[in-house]
C-alpha positions in Angstrom: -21.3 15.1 66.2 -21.3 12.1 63.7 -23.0 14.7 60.7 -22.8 13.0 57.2 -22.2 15.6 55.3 -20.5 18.9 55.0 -22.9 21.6 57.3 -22.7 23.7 53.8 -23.8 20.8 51.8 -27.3 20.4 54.3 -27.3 24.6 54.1 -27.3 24.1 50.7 -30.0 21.8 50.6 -31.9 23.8 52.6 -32.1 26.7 50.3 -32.7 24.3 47.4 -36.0 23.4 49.6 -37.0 27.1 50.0 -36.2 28.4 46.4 -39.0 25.5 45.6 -41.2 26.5 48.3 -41.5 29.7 47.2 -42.0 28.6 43.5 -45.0 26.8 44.8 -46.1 29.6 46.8 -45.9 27.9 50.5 -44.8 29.9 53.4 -43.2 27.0 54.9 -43.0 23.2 54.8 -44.0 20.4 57.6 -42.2 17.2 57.1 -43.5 13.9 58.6 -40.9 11.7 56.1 -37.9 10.9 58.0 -35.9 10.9 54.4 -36.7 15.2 54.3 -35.5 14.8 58.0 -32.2 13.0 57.1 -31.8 15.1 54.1 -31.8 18.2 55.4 -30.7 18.6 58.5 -28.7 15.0 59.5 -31.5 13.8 62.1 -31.2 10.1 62.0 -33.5 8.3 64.4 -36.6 5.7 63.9 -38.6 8.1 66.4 -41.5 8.7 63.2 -42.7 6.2 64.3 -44.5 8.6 66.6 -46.0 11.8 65.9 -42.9 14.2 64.6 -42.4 16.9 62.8 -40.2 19.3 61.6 -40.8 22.6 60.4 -39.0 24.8 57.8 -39.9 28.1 56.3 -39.0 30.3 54.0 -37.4 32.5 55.8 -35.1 29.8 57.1 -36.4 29.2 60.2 -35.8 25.3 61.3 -37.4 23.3 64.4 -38.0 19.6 65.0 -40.9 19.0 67.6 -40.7 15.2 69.2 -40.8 13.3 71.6 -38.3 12.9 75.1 -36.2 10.0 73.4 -35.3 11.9 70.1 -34.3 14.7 72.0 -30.7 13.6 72.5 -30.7 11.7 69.3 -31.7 14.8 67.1 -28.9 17.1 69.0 -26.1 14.0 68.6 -26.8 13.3 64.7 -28.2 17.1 63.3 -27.2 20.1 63.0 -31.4 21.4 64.8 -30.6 23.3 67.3 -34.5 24.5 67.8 -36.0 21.3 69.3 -39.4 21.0 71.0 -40.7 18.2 73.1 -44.2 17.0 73.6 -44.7 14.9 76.7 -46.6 11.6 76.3 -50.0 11.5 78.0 -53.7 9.2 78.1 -55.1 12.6 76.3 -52.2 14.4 74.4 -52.4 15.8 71.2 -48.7 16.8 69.8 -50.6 18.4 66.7 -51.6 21.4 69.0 -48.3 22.3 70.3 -47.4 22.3 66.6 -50.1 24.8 66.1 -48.6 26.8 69.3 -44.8 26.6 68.0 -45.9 28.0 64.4 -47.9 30.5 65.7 -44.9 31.5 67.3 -43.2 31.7 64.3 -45.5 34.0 63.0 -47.3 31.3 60.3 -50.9 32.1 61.1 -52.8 32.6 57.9 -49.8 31.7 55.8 -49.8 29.0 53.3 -48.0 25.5 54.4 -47.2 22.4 52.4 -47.1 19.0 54.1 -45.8 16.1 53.8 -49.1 13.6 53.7 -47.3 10.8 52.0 -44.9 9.9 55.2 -44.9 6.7 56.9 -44.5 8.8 59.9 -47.7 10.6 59.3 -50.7 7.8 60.2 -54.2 8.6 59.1 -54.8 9.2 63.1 -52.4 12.0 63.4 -53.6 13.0 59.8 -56.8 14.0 61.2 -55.3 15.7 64.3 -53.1 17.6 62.5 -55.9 18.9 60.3 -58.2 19.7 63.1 -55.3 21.6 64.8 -54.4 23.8 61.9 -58.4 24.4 60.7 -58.9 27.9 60.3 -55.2 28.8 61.5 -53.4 28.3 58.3 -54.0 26.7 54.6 -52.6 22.8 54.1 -51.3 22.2 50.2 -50.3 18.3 49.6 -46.3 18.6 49.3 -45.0 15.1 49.6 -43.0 15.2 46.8 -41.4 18.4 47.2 -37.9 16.9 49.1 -37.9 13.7 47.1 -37.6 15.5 43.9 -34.3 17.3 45.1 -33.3 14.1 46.8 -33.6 11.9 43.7 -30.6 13.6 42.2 -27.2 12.2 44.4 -24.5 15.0 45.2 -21.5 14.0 44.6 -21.0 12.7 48.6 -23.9 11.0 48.2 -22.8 8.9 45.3 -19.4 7.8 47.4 -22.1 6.1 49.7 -23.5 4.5 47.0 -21.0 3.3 45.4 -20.1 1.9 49.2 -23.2 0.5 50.0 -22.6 -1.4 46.3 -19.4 -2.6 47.5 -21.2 -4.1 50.6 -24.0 -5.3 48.7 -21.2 -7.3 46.7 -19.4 -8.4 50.0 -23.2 -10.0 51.2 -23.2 -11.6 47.5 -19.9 -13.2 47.9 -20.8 -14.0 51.7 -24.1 -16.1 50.1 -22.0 -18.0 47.6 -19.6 -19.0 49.7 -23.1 -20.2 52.3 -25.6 -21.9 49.6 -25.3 -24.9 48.9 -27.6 -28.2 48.9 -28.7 -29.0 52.4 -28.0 -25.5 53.3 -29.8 -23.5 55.9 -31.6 -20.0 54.9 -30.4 -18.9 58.4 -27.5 -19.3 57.6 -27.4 -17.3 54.4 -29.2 -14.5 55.7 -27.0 -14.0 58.6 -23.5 -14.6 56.7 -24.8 -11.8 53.9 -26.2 -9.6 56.7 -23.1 -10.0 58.5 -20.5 -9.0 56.0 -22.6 -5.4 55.5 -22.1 -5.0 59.4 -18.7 -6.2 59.2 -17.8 -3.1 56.9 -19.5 -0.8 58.4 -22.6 -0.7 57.0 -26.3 -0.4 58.3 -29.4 -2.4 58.5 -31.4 -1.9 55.3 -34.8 -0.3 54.8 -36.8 -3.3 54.5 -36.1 -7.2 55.1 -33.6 -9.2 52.6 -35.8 -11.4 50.4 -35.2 -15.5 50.5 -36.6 -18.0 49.3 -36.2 -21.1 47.9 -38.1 -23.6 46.0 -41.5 -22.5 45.1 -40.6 -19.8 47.4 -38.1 -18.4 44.9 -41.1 -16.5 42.7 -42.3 -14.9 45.9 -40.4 -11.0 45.9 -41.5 -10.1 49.6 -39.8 -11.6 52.8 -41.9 -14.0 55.0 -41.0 -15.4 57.9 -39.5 -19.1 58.5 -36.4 -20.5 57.1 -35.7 -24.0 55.6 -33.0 -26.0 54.1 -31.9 -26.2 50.4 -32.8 -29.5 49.1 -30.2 -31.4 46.9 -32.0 -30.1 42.9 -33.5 -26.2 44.0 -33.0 -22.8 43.4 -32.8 -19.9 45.9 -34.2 -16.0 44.9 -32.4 -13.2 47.0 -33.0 -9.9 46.9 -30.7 -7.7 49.4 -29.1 -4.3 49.5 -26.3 -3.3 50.9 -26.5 0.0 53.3 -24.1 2.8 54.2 -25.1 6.4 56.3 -29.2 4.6 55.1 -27.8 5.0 51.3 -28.6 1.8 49.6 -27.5 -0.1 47.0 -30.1 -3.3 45.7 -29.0 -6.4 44.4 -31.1 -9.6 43.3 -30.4 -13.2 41.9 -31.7 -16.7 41.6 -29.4 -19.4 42.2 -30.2 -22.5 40.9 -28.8 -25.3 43.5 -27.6 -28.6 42.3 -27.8 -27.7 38.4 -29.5 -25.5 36.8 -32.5 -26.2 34.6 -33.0 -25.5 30.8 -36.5 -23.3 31.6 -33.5 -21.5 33.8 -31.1 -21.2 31.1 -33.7 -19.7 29.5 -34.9 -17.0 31.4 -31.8 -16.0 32.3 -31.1 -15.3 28.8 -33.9 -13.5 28.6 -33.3 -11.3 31.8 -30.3 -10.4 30.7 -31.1 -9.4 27.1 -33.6 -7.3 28.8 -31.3 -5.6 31.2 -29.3 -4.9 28.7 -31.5 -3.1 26.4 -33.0 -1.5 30.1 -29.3 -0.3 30.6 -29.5 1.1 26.9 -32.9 2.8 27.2 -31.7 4.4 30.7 -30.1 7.5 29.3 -30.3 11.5 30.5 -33.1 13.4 29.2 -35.4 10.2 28.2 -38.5 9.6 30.4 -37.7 6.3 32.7 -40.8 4.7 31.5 -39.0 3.8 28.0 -36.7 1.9 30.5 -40.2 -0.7 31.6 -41.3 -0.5 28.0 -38.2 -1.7 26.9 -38.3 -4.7 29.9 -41.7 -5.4 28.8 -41.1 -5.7 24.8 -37.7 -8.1 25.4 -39.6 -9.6 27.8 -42.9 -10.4 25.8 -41.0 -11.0 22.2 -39.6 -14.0 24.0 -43.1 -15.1 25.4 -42.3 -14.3 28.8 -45.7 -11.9 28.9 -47.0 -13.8 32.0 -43.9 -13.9 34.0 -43.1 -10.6 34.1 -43.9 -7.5 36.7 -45.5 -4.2 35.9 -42.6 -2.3 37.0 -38.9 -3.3 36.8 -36.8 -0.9 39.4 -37.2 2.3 41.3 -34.8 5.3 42.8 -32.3 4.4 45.1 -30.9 6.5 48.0 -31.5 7.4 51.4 -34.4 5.5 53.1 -36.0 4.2 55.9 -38.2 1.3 56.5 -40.2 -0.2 56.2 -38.7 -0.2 52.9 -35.6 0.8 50.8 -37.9 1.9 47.2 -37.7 5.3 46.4 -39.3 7.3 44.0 -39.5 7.0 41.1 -40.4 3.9 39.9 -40.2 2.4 36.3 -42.8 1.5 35.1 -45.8 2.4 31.9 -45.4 6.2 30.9 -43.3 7.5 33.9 -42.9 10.9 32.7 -40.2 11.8 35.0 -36.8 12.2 33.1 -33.5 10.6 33.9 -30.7 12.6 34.9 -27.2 12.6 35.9 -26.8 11.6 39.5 -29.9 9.5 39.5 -29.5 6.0 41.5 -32.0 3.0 40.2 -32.0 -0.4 41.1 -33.3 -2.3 37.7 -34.7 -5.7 38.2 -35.4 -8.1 35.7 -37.9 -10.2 37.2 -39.1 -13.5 35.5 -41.4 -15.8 38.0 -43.0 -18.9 35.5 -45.4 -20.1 38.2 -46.5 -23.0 35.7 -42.6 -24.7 35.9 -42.0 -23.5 39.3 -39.0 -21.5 37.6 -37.5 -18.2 38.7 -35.1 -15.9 37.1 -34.0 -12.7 38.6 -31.1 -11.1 38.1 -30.6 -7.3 39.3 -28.3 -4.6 39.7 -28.1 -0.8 41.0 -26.9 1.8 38.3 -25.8 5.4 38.4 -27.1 7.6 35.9 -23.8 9.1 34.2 -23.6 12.1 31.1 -23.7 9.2 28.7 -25.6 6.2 30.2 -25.0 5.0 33.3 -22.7 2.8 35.4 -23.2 -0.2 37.8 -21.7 0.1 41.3 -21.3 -3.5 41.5 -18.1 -5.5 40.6 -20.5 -8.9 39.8 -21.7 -10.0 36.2 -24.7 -11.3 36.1 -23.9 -14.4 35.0 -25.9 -17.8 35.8 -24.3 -19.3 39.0 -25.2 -22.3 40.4 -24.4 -24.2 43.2 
């Protein structure tokens, strides 16, 4: 069975999920996200896609209802062992054999939280689960409930980190060694893609982001690929992936030489990482961490070329993208601990040059700052 992590470390986890259960006075929790799934009990599978659900309660009670095709896959990659299938059909509704299984388990008038915020949770099956469940038991919104124990790493969950940063550092040497002018973004994508698979890693969460030219502000992939011409510049945003444990990465390569507005901003994102690094500390709020982008960023009038937010959590996900909560950005109350995993990303896109500047890097939150899992600088490279 090719489990992860230690079966104490998920029974661990477990209890961790119950002790806050109770403390929110829920009977029992139904998860839709397939990062509770993951966490928790080793199911690994892209099934959500489809109405799935599993089930745990206070009283320790664990069971996955899903459909025919996860069957196998939950019993191969988790340590489940109560799995219930619901059988496709013009007029089923999975929701009500939910209802059936917890009222076998006793839940009926019981309080249960739920996690509404799921990709694997569609507004559709929203409403059926709802309508299954009126007048059987109370609903309480808790989406957040697994992502707050999941935003601190064990320490097995940090080695995979610090693996998918190797990886990510493998696709970045892969791209250096493939841009060039005349180039083809095909090309680039697959070498970098192909040196995470090459050691052993995993596709990521979401889509590696080129682009080149104009195309360099843009931080979303869209699909088409070009060639580098002889003067341009290339934005790539990637991460490298181990066990779904990522690790993000982002630069802007000028091609050809690099131009004085990119000089500039590059000393500008990097003064501003640094002081991000600084402001990134245990027991301060992340939102200092923006605030501090924003002020480097704005002191050396790069107000209108800046984002709103500058990173987010990094850890176990699965697409359609690789964020995870929290972000950084404006008054994020949440406070940094050690064990935390953030990509910070220091974003400049001047779309009055046509100049882009973006260097980034994933930290670990350590007792006294925090440490970069890549072996890169972040120093100007052309090509």
């Amino acid at each position: 069975m090719p489990l992860h992590f230690e079966r104490s470390e998920l029974a661990q986890r477990r209890a961790a999920t119950i002790a806050k259960l109770e403390d929110a006075g829920l009977d029992g929790l139904l998860m839709f996200r397939q990062e509770s799934m993951f966490y928790l009990t080793g199911y690994d599978t892209f099934g959500y896609v489809f109405f799935q659900c599993l089930y745990l309660g206070t009283d320790g009670r664990v069971a996955l209802i899903t459909r025919a095709p996860d069957l196998r896959q939950a019993r191969h990659t988790s340590d489940i062992e109560d799995i219930r299938i619901w059988v496709d059909g013009p007029d089923v509704n999975p929701a009500l054999q939910l209802r059936d299984m917890l009222a076998e388990f006793g839940v009926a008038n019981k309080k249960l939280g739920v996690e509404y915020d799921a990709y694997g949770l569609t507004a559709a099956n929203g409403k059926k689960l709802e309508a299954a469940l009126d007048g059987f038991c109370t609903l309480s919104d808790a989406s957040r409930l697994v992502s707050e124990l999941r935003v601190v790493k064990s320490p097995a969950e940090l080695a995979y980190i610090r693996r998918a940063g190797e990886l990510a550092d493998d696709a970045w040497d892969a791209a250096l060694d493939t841009v060039h002018a005349g180039a083809f973004e095909g090309d680039v994508l697959a070498a970098m893609q192909g040196a995470i698979f090459a050691g052993g890693g995993d596709y990521p969460g979401n889509e590696f982001i080129i682009g080149a030219g104009r195309d360099a502000l843009l931080c979303r992939y869209f699909s088409g690929r070009k060639h580098l011409a002889e003067t341009d510049q290339i934005t790539l945003e990637w991460a490298g992936a181990y066990r779904h444990y990522h690790a993000a990465m982002m630069r802007t390569i000028p091609v050809g030489a690099a131009n004085a507005r990119h000089v500039e901003m590059h000393k500008v994102a990097c003064e501003a990482m640094d002081a991000c690094r600084t402001a990134l500390k245990p027991g301060e709020p992340i939102g200092n961490v923006f605030d501090t982008y924003a002020r480097v960023c704005d002191a050396n009038g790069m107000n209108a070329h800046r984002l709103n937010a500058c990173g987010y959590s990094m850890g176990t996900t699965f697409a359609p993208n690789w964020m995870d909560w929290p972000m950084f950005y404006h008054a994020n109350p949440v406070i940094a601990e050690p064990g935390m995993v953030f990509f910070l990303h220091m974003i400049l896109m001047d779309s009055e040059s046509g100049f882009a500047m973006c260097p980034g890097h994933s930290v670990i939150v350590t007792e006294a700052g925090n440490d970069a899992v890549s072996r890169h600088a972040l120093d100007l490279i052309t090509r």
